[in-house]
N, C-alpha and C positions, 0 to 999 in steps of 0.2 A: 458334830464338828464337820468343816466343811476342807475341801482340799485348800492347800495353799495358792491363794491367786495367784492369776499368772502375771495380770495389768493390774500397774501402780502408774497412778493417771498424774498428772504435773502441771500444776499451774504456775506460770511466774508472773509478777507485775510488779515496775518499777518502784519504790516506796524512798520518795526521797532522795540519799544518798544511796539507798540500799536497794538491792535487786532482793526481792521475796518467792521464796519457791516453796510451793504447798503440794504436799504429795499425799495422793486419796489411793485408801484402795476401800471398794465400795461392795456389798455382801452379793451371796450367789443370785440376787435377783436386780442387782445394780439402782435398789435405793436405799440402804443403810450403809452409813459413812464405819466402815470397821476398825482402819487403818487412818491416821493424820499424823503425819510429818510437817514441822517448818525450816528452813533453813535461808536465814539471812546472808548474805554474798558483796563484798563491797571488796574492790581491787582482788587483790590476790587472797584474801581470806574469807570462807565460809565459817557461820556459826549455825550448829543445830540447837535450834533455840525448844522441842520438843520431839519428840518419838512416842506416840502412844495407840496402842491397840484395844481394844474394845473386851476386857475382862472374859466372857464370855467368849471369843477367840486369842488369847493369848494361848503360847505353845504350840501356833500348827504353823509358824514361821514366819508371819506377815512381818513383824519389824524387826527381823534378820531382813528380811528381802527389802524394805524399806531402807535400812541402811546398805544393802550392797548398792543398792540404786542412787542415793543418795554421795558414798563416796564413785559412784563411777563416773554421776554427774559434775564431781568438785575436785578429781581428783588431780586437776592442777594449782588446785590449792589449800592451802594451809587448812585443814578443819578443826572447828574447837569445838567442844561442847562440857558443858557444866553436867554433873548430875550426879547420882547418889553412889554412896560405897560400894551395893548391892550391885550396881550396875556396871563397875568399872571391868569386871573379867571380861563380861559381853561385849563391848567396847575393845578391850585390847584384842578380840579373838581378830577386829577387824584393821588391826593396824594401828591402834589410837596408843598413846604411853600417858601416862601420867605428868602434866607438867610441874613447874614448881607451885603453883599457885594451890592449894588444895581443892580436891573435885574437879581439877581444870585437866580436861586430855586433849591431847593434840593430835591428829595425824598428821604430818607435813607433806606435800606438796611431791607427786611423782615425777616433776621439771626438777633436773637435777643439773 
């Protein structure tokens, strides 16, 4: 196991109507992809359309840190993300609730 990176690297490129932002964090010799985040962006609302860490590093924090990065990057806007039952406590540790829709959480937006 290796320590928890410290760079979670960011790409965005315009897609359409949508701004796409890819978040890498890349292994202790900077060429294995360990960490991939996507998160689509259009006006005021983001959607995390994945978070996933590479089996063999999950538990040493990379998509906890992946998600603080993610909402610090969005966090004046609304964040949705879909995803499983399993995952909703980790999610809400960061601010998300549950909306009405099922599986749908929301952070909203720290412009108040």
């Amino acid at each position: 196991m290796t320590a928890v990176p410290l760079e979670i690297l960011c790409e965005i490129e315009q897609t359409g109507e949508y701004r796409k932002y890819e978040y890498l964090v890349y292994d202790i010799y900077g060429i294995g992809v360990i960490g991939y985040g996507v998160v689509y962006q259009k006006d005021n609302s983001a959607e995390i359309k994945v978070i996933n860490v590479d089996r063999y590093h999950r538990g040493e924090g990379i998509g906890s840190s992946m998600l603080q990065r993610i909402v610090e990057d969005h966090s004046k806007r609304n964040i949705r993300v879909r995803t499983f039952d399993s995952l909703i406590p980790w999610y809400e540790k960061y601010g998300f609730k549950v909306d009405s829709e099922p599986l749908l959480l929301v952070r909203p937006s720290s412009v108040i």
